[in-house]
Biopython code that builds the backbone (N, CA, C, O; Angstrom):
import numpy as np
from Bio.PDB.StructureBuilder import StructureBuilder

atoms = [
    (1, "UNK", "N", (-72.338, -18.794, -124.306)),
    (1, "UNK", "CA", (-72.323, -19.995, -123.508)),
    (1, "UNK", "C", (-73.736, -20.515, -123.225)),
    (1, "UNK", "O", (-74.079, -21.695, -123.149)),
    (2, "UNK", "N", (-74.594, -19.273, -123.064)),
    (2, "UNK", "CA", (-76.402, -20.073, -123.089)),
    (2, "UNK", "C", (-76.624, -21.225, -123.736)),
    (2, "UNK", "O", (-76.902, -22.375, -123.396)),
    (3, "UNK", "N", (-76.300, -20.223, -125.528)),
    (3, "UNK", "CA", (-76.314, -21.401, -126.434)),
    (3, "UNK", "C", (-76.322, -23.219, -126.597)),
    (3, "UNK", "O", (-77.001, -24.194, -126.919)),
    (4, "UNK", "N", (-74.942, -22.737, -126.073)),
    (4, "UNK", "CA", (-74.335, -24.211, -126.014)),
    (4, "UNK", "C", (-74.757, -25.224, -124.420)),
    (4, "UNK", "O", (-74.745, -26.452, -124.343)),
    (5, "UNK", "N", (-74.964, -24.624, -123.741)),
    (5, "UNK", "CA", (-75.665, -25.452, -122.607)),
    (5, "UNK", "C", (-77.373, -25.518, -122.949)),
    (5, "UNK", "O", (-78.105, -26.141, -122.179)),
    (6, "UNK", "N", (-77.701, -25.110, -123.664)),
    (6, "UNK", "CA", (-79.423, -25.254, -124.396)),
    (6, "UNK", "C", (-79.075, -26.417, -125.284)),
    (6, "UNK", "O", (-79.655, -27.501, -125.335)),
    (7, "UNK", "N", (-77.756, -25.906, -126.157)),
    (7, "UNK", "CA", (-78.088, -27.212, -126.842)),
    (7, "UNK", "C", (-77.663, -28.815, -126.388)),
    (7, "UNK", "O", (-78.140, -29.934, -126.577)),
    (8, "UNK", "N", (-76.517, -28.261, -125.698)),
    (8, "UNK", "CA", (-75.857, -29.318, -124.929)),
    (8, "UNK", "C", (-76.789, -30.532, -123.791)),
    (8, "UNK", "O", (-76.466, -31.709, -123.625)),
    (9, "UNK", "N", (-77.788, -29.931, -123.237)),
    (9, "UNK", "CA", (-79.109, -30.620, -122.289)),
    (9, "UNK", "C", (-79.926, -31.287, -123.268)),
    (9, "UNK", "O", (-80.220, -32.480, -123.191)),
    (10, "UNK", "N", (-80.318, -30.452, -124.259)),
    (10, "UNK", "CA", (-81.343, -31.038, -125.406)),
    (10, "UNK", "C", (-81.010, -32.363, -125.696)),
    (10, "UNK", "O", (-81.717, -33.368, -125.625)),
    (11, "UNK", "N", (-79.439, -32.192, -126.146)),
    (11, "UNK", "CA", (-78.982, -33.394, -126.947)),
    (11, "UNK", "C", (-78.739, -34.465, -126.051)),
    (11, "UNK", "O", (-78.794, -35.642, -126.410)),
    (12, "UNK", "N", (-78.349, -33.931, -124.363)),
    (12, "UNK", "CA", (-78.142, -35.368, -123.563)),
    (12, "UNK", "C", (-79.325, -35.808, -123.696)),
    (12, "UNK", "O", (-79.423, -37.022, -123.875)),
    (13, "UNK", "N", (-80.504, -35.041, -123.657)),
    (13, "UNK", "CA", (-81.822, -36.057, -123.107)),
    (13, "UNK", "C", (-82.189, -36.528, -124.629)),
    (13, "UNK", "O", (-83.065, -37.373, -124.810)),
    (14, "UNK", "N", (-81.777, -36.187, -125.250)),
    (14, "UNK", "CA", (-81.838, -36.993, -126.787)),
    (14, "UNK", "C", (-81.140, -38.057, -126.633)),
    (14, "UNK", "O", (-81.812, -39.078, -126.779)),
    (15, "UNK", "N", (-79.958, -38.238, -126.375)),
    (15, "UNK", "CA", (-79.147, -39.494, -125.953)),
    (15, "UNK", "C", (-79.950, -40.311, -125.351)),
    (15, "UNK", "O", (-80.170, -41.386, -125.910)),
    (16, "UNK", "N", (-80.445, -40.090, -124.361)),
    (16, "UNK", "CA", (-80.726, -40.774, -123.253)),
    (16, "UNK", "C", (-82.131, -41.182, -124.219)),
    (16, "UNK", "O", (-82.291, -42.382, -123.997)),
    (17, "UNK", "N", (-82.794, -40.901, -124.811)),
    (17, "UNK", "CA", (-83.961, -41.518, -125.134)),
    (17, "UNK", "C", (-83.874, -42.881, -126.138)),
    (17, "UNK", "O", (-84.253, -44.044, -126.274)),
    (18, "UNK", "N", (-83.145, -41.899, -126.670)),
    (18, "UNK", "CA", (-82.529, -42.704, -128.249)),
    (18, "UNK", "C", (-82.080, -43.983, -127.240)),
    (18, "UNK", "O", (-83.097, -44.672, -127.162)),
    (19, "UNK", "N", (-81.220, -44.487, -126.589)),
    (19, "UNK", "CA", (-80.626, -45.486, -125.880)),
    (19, "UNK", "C", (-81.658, -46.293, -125.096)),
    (19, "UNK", "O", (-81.513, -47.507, -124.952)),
    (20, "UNK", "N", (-82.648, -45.663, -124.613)),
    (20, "UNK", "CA", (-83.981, -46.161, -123.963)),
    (20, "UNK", "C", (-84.427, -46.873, -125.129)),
    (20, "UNK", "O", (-84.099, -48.055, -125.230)),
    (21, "UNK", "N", (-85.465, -46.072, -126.463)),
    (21, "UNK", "CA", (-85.729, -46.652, -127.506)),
    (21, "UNK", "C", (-85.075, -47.844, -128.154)),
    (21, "UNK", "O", (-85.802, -48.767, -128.522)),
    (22, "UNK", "N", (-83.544, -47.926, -128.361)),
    (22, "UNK", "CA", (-82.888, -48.874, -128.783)),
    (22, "UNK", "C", (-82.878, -49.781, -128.560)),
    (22, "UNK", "O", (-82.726, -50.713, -129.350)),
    (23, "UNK", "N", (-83.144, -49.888, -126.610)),
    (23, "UNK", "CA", (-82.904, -51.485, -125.599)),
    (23, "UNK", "C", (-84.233, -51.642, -126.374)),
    (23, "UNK", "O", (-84.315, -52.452, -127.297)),
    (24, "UNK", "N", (-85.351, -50.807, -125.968)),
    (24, "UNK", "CA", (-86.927, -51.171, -126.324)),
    (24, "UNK", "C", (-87.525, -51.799, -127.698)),
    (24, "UNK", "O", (-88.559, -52.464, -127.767)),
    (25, "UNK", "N", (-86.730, -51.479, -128.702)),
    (25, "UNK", "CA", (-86.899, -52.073, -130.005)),
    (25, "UNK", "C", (-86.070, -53.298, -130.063)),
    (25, "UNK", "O", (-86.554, -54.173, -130.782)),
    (26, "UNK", "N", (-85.171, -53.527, -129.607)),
    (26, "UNK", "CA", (-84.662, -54.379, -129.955)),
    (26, "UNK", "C", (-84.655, -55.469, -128.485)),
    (26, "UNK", "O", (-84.069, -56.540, -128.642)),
    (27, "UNK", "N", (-85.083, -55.285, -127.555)),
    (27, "UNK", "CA", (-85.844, -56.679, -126.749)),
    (27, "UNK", "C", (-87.547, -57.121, -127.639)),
    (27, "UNK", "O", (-87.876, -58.238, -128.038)),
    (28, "UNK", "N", (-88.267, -55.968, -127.720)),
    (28, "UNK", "CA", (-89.279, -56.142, -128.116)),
    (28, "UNK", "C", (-89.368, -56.807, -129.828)),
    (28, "UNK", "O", (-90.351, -57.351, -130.333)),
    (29, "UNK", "N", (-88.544, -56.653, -130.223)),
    (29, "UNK", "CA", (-87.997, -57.149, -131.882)),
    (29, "UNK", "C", (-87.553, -58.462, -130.932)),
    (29, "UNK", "O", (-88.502, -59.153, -130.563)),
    (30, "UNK", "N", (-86.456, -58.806, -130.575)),
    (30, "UNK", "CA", (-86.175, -60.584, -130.057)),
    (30, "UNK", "C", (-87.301, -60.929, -129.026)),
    (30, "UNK", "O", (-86.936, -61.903, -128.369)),
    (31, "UNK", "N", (-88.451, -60.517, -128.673)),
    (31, "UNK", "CA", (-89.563, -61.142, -128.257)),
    (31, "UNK", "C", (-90.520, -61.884, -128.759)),
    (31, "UNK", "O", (-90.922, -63.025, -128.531)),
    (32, "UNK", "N", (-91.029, -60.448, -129.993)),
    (32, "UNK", "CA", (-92.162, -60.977, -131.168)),
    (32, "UNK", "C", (-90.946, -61.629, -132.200)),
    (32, "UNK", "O", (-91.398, -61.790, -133.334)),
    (33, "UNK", "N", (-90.310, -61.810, -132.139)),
    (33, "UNK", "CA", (-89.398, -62.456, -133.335)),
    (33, "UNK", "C", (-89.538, -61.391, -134.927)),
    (33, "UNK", "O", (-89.770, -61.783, -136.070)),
    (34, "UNK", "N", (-89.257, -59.753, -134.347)),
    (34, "UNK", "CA", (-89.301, -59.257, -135.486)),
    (34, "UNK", "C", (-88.350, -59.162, -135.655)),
    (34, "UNK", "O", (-87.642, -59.077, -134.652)),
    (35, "UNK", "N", (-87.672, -59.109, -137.026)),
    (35, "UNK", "CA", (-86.041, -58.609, -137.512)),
    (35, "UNK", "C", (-86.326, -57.666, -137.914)),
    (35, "UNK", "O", (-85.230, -57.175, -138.183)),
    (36, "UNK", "N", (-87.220, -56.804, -138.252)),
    (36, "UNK", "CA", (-87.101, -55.260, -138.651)),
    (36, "UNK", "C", (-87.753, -54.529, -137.339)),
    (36, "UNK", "O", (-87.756, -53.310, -137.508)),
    (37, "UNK", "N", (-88.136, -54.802, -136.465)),
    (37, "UNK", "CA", (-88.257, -53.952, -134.965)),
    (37, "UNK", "C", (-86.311, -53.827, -134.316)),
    (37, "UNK", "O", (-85.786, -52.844, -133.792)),
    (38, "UNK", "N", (-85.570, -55.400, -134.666)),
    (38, "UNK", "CA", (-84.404, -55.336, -134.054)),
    (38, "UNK", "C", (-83.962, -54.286, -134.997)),
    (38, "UNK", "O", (-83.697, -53.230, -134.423)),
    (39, "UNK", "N", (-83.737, -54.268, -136.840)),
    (39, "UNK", "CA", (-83.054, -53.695, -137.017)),
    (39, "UNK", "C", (-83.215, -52.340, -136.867)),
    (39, "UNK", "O", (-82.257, -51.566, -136.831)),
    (40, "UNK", "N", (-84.373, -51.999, -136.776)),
    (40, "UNK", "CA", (-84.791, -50.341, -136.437)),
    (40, "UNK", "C", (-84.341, -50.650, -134.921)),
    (40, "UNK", "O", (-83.235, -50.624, -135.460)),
    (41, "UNK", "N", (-84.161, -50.851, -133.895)),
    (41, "UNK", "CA", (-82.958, -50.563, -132.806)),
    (41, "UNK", "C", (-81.635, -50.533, -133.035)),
    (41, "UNK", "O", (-80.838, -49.867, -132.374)),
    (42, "UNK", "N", (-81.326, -51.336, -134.085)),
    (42, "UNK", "CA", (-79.858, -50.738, -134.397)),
    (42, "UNK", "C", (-79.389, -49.959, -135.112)),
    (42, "UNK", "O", (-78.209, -49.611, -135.057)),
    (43, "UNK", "N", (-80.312, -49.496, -136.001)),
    (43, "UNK", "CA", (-80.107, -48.654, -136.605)),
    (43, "UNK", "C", (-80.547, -47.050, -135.834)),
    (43, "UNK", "O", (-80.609, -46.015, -136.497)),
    (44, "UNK", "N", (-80.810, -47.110, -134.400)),
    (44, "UNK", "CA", (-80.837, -45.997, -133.549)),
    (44, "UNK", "C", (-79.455, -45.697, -133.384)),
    (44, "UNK", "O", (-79.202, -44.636, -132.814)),
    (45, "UNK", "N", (-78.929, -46.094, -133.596)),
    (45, "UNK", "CA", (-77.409, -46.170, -132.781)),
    (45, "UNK", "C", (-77.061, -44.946, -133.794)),
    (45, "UNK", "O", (-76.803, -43.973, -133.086)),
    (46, "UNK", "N", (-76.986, -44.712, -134.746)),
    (46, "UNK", "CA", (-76.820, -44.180, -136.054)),
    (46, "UNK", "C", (-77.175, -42.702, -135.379)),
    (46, "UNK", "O", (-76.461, -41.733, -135.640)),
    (47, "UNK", "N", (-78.510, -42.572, -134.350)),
    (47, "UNK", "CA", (-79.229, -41.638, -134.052)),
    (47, "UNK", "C", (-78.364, -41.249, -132.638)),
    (47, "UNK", "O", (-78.533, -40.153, -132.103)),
    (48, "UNK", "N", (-77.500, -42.173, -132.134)),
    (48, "UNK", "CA", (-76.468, -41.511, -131.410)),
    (48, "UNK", "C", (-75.383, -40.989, -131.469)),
    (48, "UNK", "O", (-74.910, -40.084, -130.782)),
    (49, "UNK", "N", (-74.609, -42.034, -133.006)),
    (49, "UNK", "CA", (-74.002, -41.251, -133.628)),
    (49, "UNK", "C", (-74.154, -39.573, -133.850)),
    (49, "UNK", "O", (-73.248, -39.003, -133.240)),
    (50, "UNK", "N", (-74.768, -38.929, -134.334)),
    (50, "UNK", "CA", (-75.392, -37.996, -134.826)),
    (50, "UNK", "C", (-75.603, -37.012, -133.779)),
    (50, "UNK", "O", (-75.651, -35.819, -134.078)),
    (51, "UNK", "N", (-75.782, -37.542, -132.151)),
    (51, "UNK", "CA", (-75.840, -36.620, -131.174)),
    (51, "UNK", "C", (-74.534, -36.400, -130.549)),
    (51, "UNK", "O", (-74.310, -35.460, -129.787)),
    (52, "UNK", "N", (-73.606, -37.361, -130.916)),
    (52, "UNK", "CA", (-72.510, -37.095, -130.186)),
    (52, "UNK", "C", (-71.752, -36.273, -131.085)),
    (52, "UNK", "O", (-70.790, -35.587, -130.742)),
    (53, "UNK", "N", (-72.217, -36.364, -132.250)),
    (53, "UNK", "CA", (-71.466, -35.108, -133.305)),
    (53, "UNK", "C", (-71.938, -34.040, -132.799)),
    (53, "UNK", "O", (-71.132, -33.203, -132.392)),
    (54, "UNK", "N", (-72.879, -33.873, -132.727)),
    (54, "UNK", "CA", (-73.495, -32.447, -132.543)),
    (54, "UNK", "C", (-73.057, -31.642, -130.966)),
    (54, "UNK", "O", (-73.128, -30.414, -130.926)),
    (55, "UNK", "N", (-72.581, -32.480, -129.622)),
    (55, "UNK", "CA", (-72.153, -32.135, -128.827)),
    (55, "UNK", "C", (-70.593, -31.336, -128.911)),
    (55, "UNK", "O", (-70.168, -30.315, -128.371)),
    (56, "UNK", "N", (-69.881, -32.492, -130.013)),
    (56, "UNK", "CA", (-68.780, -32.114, -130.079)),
    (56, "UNK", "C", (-68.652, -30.671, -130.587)),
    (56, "UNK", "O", (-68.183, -29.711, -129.975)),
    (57, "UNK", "N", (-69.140, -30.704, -131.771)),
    (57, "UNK", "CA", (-69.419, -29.708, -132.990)),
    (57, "UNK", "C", (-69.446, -28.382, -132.106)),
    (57, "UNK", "O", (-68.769, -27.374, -132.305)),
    (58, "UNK", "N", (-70.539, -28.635, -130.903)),
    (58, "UNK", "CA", (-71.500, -27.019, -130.173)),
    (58, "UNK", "C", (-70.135, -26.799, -129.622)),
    (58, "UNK", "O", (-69.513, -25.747, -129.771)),
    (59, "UNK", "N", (-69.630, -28.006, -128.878)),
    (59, "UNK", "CA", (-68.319, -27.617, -127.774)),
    (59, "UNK", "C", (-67.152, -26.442, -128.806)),
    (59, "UNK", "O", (-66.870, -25.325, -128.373)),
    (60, "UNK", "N", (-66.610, -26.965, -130.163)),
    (60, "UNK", "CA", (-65.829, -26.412, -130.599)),
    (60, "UNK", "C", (-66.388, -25.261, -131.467)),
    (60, "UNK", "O", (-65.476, -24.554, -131.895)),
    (61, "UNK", "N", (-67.809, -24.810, -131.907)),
    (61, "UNK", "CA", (-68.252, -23.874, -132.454)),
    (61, "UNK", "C", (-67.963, -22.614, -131.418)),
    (61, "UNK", "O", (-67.428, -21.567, -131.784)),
    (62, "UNK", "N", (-68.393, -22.880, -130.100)),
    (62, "UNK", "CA", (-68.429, -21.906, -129.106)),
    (62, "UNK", "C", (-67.466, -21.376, -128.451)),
    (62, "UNK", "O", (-67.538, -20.703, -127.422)),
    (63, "UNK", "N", (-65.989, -21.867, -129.423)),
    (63, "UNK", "CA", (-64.650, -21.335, -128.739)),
    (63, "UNK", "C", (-65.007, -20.132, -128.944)),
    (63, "UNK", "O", (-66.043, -20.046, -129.603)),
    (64, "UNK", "N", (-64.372, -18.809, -128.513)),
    (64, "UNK", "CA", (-63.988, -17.802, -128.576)),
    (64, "UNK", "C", (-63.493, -17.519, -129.883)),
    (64, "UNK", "O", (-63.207, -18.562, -130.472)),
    (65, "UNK", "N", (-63.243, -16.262, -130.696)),
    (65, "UNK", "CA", (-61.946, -15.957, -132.000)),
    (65, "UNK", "C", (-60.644, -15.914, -130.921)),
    (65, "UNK", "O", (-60.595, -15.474, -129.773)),
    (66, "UNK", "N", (-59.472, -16.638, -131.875)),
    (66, "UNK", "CA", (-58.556, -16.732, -131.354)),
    (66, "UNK", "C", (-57.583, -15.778, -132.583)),
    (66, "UNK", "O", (-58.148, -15.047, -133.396)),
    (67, "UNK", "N", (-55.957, -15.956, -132.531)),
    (67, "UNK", "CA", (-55.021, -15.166, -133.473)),
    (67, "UNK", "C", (-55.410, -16.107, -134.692)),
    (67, "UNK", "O", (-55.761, -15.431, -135.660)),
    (68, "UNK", "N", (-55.447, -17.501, -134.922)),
    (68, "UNK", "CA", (-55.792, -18.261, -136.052)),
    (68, "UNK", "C", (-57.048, -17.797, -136.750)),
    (68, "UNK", "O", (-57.177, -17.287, -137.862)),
    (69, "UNK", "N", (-58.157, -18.169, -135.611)),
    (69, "UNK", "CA", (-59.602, -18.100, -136.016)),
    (69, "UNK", "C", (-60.248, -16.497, -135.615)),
    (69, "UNK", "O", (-60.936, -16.257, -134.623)),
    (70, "UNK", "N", (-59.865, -15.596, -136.567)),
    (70, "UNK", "CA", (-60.244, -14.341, -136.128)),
    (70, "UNK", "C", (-61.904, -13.739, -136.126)),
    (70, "UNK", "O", (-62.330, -12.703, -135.615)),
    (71, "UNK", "N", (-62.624, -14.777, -136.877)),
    (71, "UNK", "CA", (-63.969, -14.678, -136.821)),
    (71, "UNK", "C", (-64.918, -16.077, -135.871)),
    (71, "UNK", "O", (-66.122, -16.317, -135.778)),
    (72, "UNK", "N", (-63.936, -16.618, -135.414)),
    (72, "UNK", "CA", (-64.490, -17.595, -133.848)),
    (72, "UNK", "C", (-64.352, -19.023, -134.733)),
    (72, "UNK", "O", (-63.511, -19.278, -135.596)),
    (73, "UNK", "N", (-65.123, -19.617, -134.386)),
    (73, "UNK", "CA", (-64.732, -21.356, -134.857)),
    (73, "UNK", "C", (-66.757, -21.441, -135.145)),
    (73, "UNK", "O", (-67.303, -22.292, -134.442)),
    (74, "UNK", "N", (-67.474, -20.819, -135.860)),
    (74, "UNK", "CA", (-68.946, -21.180, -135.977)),
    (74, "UNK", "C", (-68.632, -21.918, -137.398)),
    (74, "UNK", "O", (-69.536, -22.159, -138.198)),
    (75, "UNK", "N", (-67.483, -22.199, -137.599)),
    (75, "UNK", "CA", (-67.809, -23.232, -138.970)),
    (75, "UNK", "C", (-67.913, -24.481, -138.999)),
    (75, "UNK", "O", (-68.203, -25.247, -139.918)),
    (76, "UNK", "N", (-67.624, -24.671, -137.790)),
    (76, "UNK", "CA", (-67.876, -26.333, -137.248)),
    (76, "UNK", "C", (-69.276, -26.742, -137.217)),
    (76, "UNK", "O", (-69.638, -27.908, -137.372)),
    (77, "UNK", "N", (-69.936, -25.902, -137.045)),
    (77, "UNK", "CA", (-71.692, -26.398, -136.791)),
    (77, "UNK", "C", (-71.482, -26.389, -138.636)),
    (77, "UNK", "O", (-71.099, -27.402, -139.222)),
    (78, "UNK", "N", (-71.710, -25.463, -139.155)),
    (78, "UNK", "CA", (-71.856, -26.057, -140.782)),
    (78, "UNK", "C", (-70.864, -27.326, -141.079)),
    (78, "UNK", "O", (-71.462, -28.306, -141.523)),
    (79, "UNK", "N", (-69.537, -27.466, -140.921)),
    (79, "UNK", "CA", (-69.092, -28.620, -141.055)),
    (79, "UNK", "C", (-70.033, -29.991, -140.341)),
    (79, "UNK", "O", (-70.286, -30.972, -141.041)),
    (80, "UNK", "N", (-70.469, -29.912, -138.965)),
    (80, "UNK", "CA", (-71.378, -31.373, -138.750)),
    (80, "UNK", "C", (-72.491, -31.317, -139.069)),
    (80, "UNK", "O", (-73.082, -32.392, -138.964)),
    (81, "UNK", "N", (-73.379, -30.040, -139.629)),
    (81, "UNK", "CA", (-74.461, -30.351, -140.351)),
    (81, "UNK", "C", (-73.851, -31.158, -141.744)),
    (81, "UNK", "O", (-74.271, -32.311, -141.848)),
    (82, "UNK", "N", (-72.947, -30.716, -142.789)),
    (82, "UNK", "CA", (-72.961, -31.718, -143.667)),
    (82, "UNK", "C", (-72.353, -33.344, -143.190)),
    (82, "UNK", "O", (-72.547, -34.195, -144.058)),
    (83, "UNK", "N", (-71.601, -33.870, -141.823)),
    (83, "UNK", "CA", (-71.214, -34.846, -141.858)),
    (83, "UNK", "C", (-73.092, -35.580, -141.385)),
    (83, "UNK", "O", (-73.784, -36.469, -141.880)),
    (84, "UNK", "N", (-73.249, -34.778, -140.411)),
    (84, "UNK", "CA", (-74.584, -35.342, -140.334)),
    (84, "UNK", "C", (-75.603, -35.730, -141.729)),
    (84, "UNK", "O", (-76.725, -36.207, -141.561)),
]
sb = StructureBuilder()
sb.init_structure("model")
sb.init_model(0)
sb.init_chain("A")
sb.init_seg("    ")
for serial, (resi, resn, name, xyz) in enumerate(atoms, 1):
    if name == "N":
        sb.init_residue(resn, " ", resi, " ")
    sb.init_atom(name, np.array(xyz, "f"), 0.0, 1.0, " ", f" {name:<3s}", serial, name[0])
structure = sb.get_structure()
């Protein structure tokens, strides 16, 4: 359970930046009139995508082995490393 609350904090304050960065590129892109400052803010989003996988992923890697999953559920982190 360490694990997953280490990674679980990491990734909120990853959220939280990524979403900071995003407003910030993309007011500052419709200020100077850049279209590649906006599209690099939207294309952060991509970078939230990617954290909310990884929350999910830690949540269900860190089940317990159950009667199904007799060696635990750690195949989910290799499964969202390749969706990532």
């Amino acid at each position: 359970m360490e694990r997953e609350s280490k990674i679980r904090s990491i990734t909120i304050w990853g959220i939280f930046a990524n979403i900071f960065l995003m407003f910030i590129k993309i007011i500052f892109g419709i200020i100077i009139k850049s279209s590649a400052l906006v599209a690099d803010g939207f294309h952060s989003l991509s970078d939230l995508a990617t954290d909310f996988i990884v929350l999910v992923s830690t949540h269900l890697s860190s089940r317990p082995p159950d009667e199904t999953h007799p060696y635990g559920h750690k195949k989910f982190d290799t499964i969202a490393t390749q969706v990532i």
